[in-house]
N, C-alpha and C positions, 0 to 999 in steps of 0.2 A: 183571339186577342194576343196570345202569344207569341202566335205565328208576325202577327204586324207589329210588337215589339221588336221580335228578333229583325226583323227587315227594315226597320228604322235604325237599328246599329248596328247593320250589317251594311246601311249605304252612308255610314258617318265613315267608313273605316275609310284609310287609304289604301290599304293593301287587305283583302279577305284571308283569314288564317287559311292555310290546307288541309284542317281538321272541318273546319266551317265548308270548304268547297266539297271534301270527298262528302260530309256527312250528306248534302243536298244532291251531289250525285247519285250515294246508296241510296236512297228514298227514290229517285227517280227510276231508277231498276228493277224494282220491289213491282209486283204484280201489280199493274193496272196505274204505274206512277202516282201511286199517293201521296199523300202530303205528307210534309213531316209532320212524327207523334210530338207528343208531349217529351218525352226522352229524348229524342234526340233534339228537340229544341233548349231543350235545359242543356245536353250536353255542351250545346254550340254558346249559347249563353254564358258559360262556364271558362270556356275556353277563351273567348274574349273579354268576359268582365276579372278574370281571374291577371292581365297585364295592362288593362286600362280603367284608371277613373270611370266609372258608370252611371248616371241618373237616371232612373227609370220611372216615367210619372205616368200615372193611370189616373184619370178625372171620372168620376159618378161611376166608381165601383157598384154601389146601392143599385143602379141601372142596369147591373152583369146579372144573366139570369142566376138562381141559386147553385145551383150543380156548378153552371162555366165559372161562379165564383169558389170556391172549394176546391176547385183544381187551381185557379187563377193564384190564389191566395197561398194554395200548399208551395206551387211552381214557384213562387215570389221569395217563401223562406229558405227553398232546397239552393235559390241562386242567392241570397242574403249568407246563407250558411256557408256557401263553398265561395264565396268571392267578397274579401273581405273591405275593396275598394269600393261597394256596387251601395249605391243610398237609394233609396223608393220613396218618393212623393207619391200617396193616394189620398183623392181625395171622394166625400160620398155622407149622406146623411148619417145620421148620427144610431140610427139604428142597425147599422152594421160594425159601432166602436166593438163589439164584446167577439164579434166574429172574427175579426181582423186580430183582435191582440191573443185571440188563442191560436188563430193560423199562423203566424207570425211569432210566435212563444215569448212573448213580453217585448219582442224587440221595437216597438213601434211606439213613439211621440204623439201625442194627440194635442190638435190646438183646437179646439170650438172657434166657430166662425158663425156668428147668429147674424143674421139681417136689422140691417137699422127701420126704421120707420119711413123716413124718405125712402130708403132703398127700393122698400116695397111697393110704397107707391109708384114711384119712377118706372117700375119691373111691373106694375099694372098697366099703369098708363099705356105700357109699348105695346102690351098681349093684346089690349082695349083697342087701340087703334092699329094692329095689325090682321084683327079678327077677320075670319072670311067668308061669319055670316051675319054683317055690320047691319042691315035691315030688321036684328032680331032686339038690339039696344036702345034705349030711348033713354033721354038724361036720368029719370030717375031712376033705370037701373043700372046705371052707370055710377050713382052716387052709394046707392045700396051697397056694389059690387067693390067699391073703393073705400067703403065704411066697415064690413064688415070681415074684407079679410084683413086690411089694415090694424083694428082691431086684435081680430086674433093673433098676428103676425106669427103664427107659428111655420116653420121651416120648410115642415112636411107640409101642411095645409097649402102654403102657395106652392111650390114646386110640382103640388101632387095635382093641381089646378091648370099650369101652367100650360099645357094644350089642349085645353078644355076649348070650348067654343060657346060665346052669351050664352046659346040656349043652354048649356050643360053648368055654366055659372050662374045660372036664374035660379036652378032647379036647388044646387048643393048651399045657396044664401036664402033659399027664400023660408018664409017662416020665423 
């Protein structure tokens, strides 16, 4: 993930720093052209957000497996700390808020964003009729399936549903 941050503002630049070109040279010389590590991408990170304005936005953090997050998240602070232009948009369910504000050491904003009632349905309706084993639906479990998480509307619940397939939303409503 880093890697593809860094190469998203690395092709905003108009001129590539010469610290950013030798560091992806060294890396290419290195036994067997490995990738760049974590170091030197923070370093290169460093080096550009340290003379320009930076927003760096990461959507469904919650989605990063645990470990790539802990690095993702330490990586995030070490460039918040060393560059004092650089602002972080992430965004990701709510049960990563306690993770985020200790990896990040208080520096981080939280806005809650909960789901309206249309919303969810609307966000049904598309899963419903974009299903790809629509022979598994019939109206009334189509009425069940749009009553009962509508209902719950909790956050996790639909998101954690959301590429489910009928047969696996029959199973998680029925009862």
């Amino acid at each position: 993930m880093l890697g593809s941050l860094l190469r998203q503002l690395v092709s905003g630049l108009e001129e590539i720093p010469e610290a950013v070109v030798r560091g992806f040279q060294n890396e290419k010389k290195a036994i067997g052209g490995r990738g760049l590590q974590v170091s030197g991408i923070l370093k290169m990170f460093q080096v550009i957000t340290t003379t320009k304005r930076t927003f760096i936005c990461v959507d469904a953090l919650d989605e990063c497996v645990p470990d790539n997050r802990v690095v993702v998240l330490e990586s995030l602070g070490q460039i918040l700390q060393a560059s004092p232009n650089t602002r972080i948009f992430i965004t990701g369910r709510s049960h990563i808020r306690s993770e985020v504000e200790r990896r990040l050491d208080g520096t981080a904003t939280f806005i809650l964003i909960e789901p309206t009632g249309d919303g969810i349905v609307n966000y049904l309706r598309e899963k419903l009729r974009n299903d790809t084993t629509p022979e598994v639906m019939n109206s009334t479990l189509e009425a069940n399936i749009m009553e009962s998480i509508s209902q719950l509307s909790s956050e996790t619940y639909v998101e954690t549903n959301a590429g489910q397939s009928y047969a696996e939303l029959r199973r998680a409503t029925a009862g």
